[in-house]
C-alpha positions in Angstrom: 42.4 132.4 -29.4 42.1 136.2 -27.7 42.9 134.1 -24.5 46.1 132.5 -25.8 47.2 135.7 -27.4 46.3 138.4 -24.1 48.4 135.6 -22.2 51.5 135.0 -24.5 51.6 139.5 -24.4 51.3 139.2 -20.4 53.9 136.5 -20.1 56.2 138.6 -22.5 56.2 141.3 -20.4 56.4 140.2 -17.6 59.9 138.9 -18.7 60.9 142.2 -19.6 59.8 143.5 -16.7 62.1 140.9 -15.0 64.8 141.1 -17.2 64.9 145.5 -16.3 64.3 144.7 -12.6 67.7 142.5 -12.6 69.3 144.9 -14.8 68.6 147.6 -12.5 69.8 145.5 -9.3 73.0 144.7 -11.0 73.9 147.9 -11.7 73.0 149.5 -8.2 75.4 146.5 -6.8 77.6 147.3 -9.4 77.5 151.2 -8.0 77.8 150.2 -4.7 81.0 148.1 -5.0 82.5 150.9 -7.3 81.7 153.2 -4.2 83.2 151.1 -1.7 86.7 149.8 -3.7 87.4 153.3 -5.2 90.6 152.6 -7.3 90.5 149.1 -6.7 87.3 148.2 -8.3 89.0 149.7 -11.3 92.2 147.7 -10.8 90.3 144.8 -10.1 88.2 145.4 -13.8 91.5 145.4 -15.7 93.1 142.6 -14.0 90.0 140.7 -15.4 90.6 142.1 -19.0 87.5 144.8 -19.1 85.4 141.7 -17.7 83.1 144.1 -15.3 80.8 141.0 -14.6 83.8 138.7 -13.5 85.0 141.8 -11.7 82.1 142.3 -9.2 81.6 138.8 -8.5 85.3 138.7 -6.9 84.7 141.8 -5.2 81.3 141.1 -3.9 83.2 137.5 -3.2 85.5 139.6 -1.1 82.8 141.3 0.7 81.1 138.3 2.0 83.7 136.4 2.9 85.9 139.7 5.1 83.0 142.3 5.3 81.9 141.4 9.0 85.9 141.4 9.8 85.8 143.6 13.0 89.3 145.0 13.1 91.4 144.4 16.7 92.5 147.8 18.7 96.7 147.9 19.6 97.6 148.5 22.8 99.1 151.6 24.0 102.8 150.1 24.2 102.0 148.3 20.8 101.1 151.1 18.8 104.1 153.1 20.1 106.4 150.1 18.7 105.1 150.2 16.0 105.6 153.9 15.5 108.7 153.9 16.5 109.9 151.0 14.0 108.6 152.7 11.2 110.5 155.8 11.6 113.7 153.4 12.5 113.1 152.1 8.6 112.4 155.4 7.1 116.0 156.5 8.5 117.3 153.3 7.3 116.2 153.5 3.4 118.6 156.1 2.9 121.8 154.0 3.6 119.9 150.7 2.8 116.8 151.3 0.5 116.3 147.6 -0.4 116.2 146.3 3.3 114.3 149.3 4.1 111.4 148.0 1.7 111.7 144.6 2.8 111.4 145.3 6.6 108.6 147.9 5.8 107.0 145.1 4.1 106.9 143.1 7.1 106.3 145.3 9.3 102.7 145.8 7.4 101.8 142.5 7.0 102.5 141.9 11.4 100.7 145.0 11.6 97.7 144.3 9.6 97.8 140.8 11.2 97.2 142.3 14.7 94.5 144.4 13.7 92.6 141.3 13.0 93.4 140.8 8.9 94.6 137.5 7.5 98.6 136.7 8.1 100.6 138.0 5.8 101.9 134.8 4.8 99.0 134.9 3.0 99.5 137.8 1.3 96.1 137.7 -1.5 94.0 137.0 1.3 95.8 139.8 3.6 95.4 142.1 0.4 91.9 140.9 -0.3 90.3 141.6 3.1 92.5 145.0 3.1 90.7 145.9 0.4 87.5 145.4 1.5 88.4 147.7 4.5 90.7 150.1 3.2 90.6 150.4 -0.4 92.5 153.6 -0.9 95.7 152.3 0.3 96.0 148.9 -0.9 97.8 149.6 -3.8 100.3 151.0 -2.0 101.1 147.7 -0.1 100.8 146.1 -3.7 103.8 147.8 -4.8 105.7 147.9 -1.9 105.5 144.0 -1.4 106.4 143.4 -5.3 109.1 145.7 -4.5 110.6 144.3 -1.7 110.8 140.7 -4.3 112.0 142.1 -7.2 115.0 144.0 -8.1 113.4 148.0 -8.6 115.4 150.8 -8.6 115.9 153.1 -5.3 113.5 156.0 -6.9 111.0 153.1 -7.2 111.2 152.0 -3.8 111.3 155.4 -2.6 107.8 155.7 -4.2 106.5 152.1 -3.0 107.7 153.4 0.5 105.6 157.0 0.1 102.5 154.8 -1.1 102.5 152.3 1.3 102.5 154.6 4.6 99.2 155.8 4.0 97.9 152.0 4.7 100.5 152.1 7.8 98.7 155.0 9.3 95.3 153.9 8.4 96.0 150.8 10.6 97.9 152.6 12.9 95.1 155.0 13.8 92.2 152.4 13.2 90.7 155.0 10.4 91.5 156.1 7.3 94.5 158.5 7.1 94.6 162.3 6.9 95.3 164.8 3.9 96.7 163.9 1.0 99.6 166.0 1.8 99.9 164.0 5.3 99.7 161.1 3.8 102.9 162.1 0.7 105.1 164.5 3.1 104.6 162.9 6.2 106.8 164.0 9.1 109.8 162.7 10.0 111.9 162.5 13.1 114.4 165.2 12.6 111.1 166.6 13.1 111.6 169.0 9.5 109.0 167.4 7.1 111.5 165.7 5.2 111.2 162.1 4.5 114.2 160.5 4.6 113.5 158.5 1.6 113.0 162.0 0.3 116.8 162.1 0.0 117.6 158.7 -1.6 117.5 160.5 -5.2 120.9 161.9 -4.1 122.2 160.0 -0.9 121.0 156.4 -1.2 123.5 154.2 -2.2 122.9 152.2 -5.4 120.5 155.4 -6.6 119.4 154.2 -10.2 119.9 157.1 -12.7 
């Protein structure tokens, strides 16, 4: 009877034991994708209605399946195109913000597409694989892309525009972006820190009051 009852207390905790010891790796993985998704592990929580469980297994789904993605360099002459059409679209928001957005977003998805991500015509896998390499600025693309579908208003764009250059020069540079000041006054080519889109609140036509 001792026998039956010293085993029965050693089986009991040895549950417990187990039950703590997953508890414990759930929570470092759950730490370690919070750490790596910033913002987006948050985002990602909501869009799952507060589930955190359902929440990390997508992310940790997105891990596995783009984590070993080894991102492509651009050529010299590629990189400068693409430098050179993105300051070509920032001149154009002002007289055209809703093309502007459009051929921003675009321009992202190619770019992102030659730096080894998914094709943008595949836009939640594109996103998805972003994320998993440049959380910070995913967002930006988020609201850029929804922007250049639905019908926002030019101060919206504007924004989606300021947000979604921070992923540009991520890619761009092959490493996260600079200050958050570089990233929301970035330079442009009249060379005086203002951003064209800057001036929309006044000069764009169609400006939403």
């Amino acid at each position: 009877m001792l026998t039956m009852v010293i085993i029965a207390v050693i089986v009991i905790v040895l549950a417990i034991l187990l039950y703590i010891g997953r508890g414990r790796t759930r929570g470092s993985r759950g730490q370690g994708l919070k750490g790596r998704f910033g913002p987006e592990y948050a985002r990602t929580v909501a869009a799952h209605d507060g589930d955190t469980k359902a929440a990390e297994q997508e992310l940790g789904a997105r891990v596995k399946e783009h984590g070993s993605l080894t991102e492509q360099p651009l050529s010299p002459a590629a990189h400068e195109r693409y430098v050179t059409r993105w300051d070509a679209i920032q001149e154009q928001f002002v007289e055209s913000p809703q093309q502007a957005v459009i051929e921003a977003d675009a321009l992202l998805a190619r770019l992102a597409r030659d730096r080894g991500f998914p094709d943008g015509e595949r836009f939640d896998d594109q996103i998805a694989a972003l994320s998993v390499h440049h959380s910070p600025y995913v967002q930006g693309y988020r609201h850029m892309h929804t922007a250049a579908r639905d019908q926002s208003g030019t101060e919206e764009m504007r924004e989606a525009m300021v947000e979604a250059r921070s992923l540009f020069e991520a890619l761009i540079a092959g490493q996260p972006a600079g200050s958050a000041s570089d990233r929301h006054h970035p330079q442009s080519p009249d060379g005086k820190g203002h951003a064209p889109w800057a001036l929309s609140r006044r000069h764009a036509k169609g400006s939403s009051t």
